[in-house]
Phi, psi and omega in degrees: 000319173321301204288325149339280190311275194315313171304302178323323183241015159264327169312321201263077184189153189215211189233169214284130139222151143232163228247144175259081190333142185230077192316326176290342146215093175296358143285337170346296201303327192304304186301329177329286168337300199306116156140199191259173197190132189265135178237108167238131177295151145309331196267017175293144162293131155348141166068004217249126131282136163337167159244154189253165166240117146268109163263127176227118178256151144187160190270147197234081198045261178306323213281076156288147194220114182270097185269116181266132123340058213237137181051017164132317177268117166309140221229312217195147178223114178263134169248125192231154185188114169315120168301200179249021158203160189308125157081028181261111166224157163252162200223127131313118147276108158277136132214218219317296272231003201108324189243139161270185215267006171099130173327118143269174162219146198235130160237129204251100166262114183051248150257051207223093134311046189277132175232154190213138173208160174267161147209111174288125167189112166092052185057027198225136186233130201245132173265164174202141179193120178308091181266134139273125161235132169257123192274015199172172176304314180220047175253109178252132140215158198245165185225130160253140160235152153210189183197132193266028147218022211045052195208312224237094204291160119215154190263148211247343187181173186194163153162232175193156156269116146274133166296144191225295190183143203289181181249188167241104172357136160215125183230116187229108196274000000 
């Protein structure tokens, strides 16, 4: 579930804009994601290369979509589906095997990025949510936290994205 979580929300990361909300392609912000990206966690071990992230999005009639990448090995297929106000999505995880990983959801202020999802397990429901903040043009950087009552956070991990080279736009109407 970690590594679900942790692929989700290094995928869910772009280069510093702020976003201007767009009724007219409420993905813009989306496009953002595609291409490649150096990730280093606070908790990387000494001596530890960074990890890369490839995202290649693209839009599929409703569907903006990422399929990540993370060192080489396919990770994940991210779904993205505009919510019912501007800078709103609820988000998705597939992966290789099929099954997702349960709704989430993002919301986009400016340069504030948050995604927030639940996981139920055993009666017990552990929240969880992802800040991005972009400190720079192809700069991120992020916190995953959770909490077992929503109120009351801690954080699980941090670190920063560098951008390595943009994707290529694919649009299938």
């Amino acid at each position: 579930m970690r590594l679900l979580l942790w692929m989700a929300a290094i995928a869910l990361t772009g280069q510093f804009v702020c976003i201007a909300d767009s009724p007219a392609d409420p993905y813009a912000p989306l496009w953002l994601y595609n291409g490649s990206w150096r990730v280093t966690r606070k908790d990387l071990a000494s001596g530890v290369k960074p990890d890369t992230l490839v995202n290649q999005c693209a839009l599929v009639g409703k569907f903006f979509t990422c399929q990540q990448i993370v060192n080489g090995e396919t990770g994940a297929l991210l779904v993205f589906v505009p919510a019912n106000q501007p800078g709103h999505y609820h988000t998705q995880t597939v992966r290789l095997d099929g099954r997702g990983g349960g709704r989430g959801d993002l919301e986009i202020k400016g340069d504030h990025w948050t995604y927030t999802s639940t996981w139920e397990q055993g009666g017990t429901t552990t929240y969880y949510k992802t800040v991005n903040v972009f400190t720079g043009k192809n700069r991120i950087q992020f916190e995953q936290l959770e909490s077992k009552n929503n109120r009351d956070w801690k954080s699980t991990n941090s670190g920063d994205e560098i951008r390595l080279s943009a994707g290529t736009k694919t649009i299938a109407r």
